[in-house]
C-alpha positions in Angstrom: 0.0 0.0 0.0 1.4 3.5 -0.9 1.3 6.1 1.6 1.6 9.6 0.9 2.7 12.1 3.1 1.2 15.6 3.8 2.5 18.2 5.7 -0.1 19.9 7.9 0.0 23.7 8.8 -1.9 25.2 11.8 -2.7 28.6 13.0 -1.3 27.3 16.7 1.4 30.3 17.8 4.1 28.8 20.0 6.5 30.5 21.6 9.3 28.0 21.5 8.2 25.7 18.5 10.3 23.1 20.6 8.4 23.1 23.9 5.0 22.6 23.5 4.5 23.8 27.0 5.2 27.3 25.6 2.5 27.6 23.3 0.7 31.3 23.5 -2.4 30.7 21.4 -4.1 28.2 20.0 -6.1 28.4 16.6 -4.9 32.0 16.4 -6.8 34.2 14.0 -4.7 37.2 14.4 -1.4 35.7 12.9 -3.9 34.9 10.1 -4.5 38.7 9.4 -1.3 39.2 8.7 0.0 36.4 6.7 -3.3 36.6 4.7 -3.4 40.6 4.8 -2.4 40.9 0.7 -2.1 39.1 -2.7 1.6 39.6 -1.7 1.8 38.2 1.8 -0.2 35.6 0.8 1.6 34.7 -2.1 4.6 34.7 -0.1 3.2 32.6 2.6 2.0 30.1 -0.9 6.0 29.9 -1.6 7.1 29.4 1.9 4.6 26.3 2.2 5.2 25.1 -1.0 9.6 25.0 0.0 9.2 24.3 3.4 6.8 20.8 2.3 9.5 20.1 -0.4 12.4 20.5 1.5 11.3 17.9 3.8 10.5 15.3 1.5 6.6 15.7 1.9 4.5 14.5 -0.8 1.6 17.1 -0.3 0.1 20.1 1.6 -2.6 20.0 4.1 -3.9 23.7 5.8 -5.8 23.3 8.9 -6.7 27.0 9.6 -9.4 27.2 12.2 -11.8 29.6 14.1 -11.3 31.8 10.3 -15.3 32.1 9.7 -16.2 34.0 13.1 -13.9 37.2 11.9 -15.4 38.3 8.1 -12.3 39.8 7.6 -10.4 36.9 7.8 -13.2 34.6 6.2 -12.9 36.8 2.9 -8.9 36.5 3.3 -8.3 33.3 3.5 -11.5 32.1 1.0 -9.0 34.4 -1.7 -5.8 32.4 -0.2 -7.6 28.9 -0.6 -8.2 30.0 -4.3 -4.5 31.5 -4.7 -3.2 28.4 -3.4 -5.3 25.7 -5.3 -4.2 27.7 -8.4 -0.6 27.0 -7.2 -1.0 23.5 -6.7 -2.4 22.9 -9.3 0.4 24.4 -11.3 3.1 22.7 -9.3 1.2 19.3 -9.3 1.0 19.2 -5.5 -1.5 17.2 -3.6 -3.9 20.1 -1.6 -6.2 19.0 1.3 -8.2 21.8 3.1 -9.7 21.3 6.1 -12.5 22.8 7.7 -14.6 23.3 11.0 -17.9 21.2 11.3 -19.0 25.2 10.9 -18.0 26.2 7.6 -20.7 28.1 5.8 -19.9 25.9 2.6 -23.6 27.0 1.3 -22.1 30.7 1.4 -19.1 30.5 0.0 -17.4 29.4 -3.4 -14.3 27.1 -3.1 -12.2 26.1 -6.6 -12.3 22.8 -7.2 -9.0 21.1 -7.3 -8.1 20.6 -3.5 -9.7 17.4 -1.7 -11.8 19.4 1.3 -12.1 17.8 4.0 -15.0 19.0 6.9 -14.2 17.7 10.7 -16.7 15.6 12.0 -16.4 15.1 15.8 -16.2 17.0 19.0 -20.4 16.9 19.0 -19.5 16.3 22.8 -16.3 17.7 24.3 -14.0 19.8 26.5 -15.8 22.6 25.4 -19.3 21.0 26.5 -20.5 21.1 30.0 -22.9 18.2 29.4 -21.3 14.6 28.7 -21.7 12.3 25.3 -20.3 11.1 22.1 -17.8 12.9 19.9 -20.5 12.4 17.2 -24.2 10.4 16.6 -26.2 9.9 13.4 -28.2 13.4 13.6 -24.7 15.6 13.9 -23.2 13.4 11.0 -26.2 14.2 9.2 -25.6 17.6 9.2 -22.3 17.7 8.7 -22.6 15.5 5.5 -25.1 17.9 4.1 -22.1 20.9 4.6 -20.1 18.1 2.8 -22.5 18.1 -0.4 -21.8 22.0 -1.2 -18.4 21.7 -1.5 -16.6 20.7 -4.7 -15.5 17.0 -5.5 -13.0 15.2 -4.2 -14.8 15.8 -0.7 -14.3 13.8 2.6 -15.3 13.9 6.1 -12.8 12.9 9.1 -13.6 11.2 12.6 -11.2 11.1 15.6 -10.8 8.1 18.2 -10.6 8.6 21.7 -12.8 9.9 23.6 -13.0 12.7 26.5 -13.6 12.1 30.4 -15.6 14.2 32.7 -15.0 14.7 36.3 -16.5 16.6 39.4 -14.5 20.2 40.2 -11.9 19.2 37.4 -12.3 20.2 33.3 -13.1 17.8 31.0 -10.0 16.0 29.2 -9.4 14.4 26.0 -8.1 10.4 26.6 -7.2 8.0 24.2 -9.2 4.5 23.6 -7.3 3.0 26.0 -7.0 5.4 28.2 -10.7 5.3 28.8 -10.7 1.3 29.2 -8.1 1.7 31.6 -10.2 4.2 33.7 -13.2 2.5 33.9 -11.3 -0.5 34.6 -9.9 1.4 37.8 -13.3 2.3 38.9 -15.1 -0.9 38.0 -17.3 1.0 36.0 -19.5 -1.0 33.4 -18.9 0.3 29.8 -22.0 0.2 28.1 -22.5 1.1 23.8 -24.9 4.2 23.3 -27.3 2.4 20.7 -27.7 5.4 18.7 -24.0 7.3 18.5 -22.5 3.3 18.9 -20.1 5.2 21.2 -19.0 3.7 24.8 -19.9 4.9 27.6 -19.2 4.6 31.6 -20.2 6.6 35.0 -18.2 5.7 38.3 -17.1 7.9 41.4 -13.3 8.1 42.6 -12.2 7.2 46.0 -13.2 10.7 47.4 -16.8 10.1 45.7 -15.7 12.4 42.7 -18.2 11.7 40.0 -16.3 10.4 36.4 -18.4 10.3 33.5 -16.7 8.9 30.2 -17.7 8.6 26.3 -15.0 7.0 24.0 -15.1 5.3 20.6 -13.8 2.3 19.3 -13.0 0.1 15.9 -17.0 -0.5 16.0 -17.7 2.8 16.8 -15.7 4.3 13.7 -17.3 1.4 11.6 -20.8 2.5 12.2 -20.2 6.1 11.4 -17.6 5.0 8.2 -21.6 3.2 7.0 -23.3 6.4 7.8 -20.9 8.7 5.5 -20.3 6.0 2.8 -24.1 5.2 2.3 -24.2 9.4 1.9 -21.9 8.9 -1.0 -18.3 10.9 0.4 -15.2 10.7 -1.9 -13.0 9.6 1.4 -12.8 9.5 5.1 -9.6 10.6 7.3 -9.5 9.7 10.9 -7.5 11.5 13.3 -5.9 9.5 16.2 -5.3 11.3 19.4 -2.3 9.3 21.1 0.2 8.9 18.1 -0.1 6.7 15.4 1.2 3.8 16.3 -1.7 2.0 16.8 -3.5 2.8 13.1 -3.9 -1.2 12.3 -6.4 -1.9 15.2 -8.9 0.5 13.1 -8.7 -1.3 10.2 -11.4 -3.8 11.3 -13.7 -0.1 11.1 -11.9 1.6 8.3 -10.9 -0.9 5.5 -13.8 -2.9 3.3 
């Protein structure tokens, strides 16, 4: 199987790309004013993408620019950047994946055709929620498939494993697939699958009778939703793996035919 690999930009600002533990903003909208200000800074943000992914051997370009459609200004920006730079890829012969919020007015807005657009589909349920459940059930990939249908062919829609855990007097936090079984396991919590989302789910209390509430995904999980977006008719499906890569092959049994 040949596997092609894309670099991936994000509008994350760190202040020491080396320690993580330094970042300043996340999904910064502001750096994207001014990289996306012009035809010329945007052009020369095209060239530095375009040398930077060649220089390290990549085999395509993938922007992840988020939280773009609540600023206008930006929105119009970087709609003219993702036609500037499909033109470029286009001329170069360089693989182009855009990806976009669950959000995205795609019935709005004109995109070129030439990139493969991707829409994020997950985080229904999450550290940004209060209230507990699945990263994503039939009626949310429902609507996110219909975003999918405005936007020019190849299109695809991406899921994500893992899962997110929350606690009494504590935020909620993302956790792998196993890092849910594992906590369950430690509070001898029964792990039940929501019929509808086919997501797991557990409840339990801590030693200090701290209430735990947890809702992950697994290989079955990611199949049901794979027959949800197929039987809608996508070009593709990416899933995005929180807790390295490493363990890809025990999704197969929910991604491959």
């Amino acid at each position: 199987m040949t596997v092609k690999k894309y670099l991936t930009v994000v509008n994350d600002v760190y202040d020491n790309p080396q320690d993580p533990k330094g970042q300043t903003k996340v999904k910064d909208t502001s750096i994207l004013e001014t990289i996306l200000a012009t035809q010329a800074s945007r052009q020369a943000h095209i060239d530095d993408l375009f040398r930077t992914m060649k220089a390290y051997g990549y085999d395509g370009l993938e922007i992840d620019y988020e939280q773009v459609w609540k600023n206008p200004l930006v929105a119009f920006r970087y709609v003219k950047f993702i036609q500037e730079i499909a033109a470029a890829a286009d001329e170069q012969q360089v693989p182009l994946r855009i990806i976009f919020e669950p959000s995205v007015p795609a019935n709005k807005l004109i995109f070129p055709e030439g990139p493969e657009y991707v829409i994020m589909c997950y985080n229904l349920y999450g550290t940004h929620t209060k209230d507990a459940g699945p990263k994503a059930d039939p009626d949310f990939i429902n609507t996110v498939l219909g975003r999918v249908d405005r936007l020019p062919r190849p299109h695809s829609i991406a899921f994500a494993t893992g899962g997110c855990i929350w606690e009494s007097g504590q935020s909620p936090r993302m956790v792998t697939e196993g890092e849910a079984r594992e906590l369950a396991k430690s509070l001898h919590a029964k792990v039940q699958r929501e019929p509808s989302s086919q997501a797991l789910q557990f409840e339990g209390r801590r030693a200090d009778g701290a209430a735990v509430t947890g809702w992950y995904g697994d290989s079955e999980t990611i199949r049901a939703w794979k027959q949800q977006a197929l039987e809608h008719g996508v070009d593709g499906i990416s899933l995005w793996r929180l807790g390295e890569n490493d363990h890809i092959r025990t999704y197969y049994v929910g991604l491959m035919p």
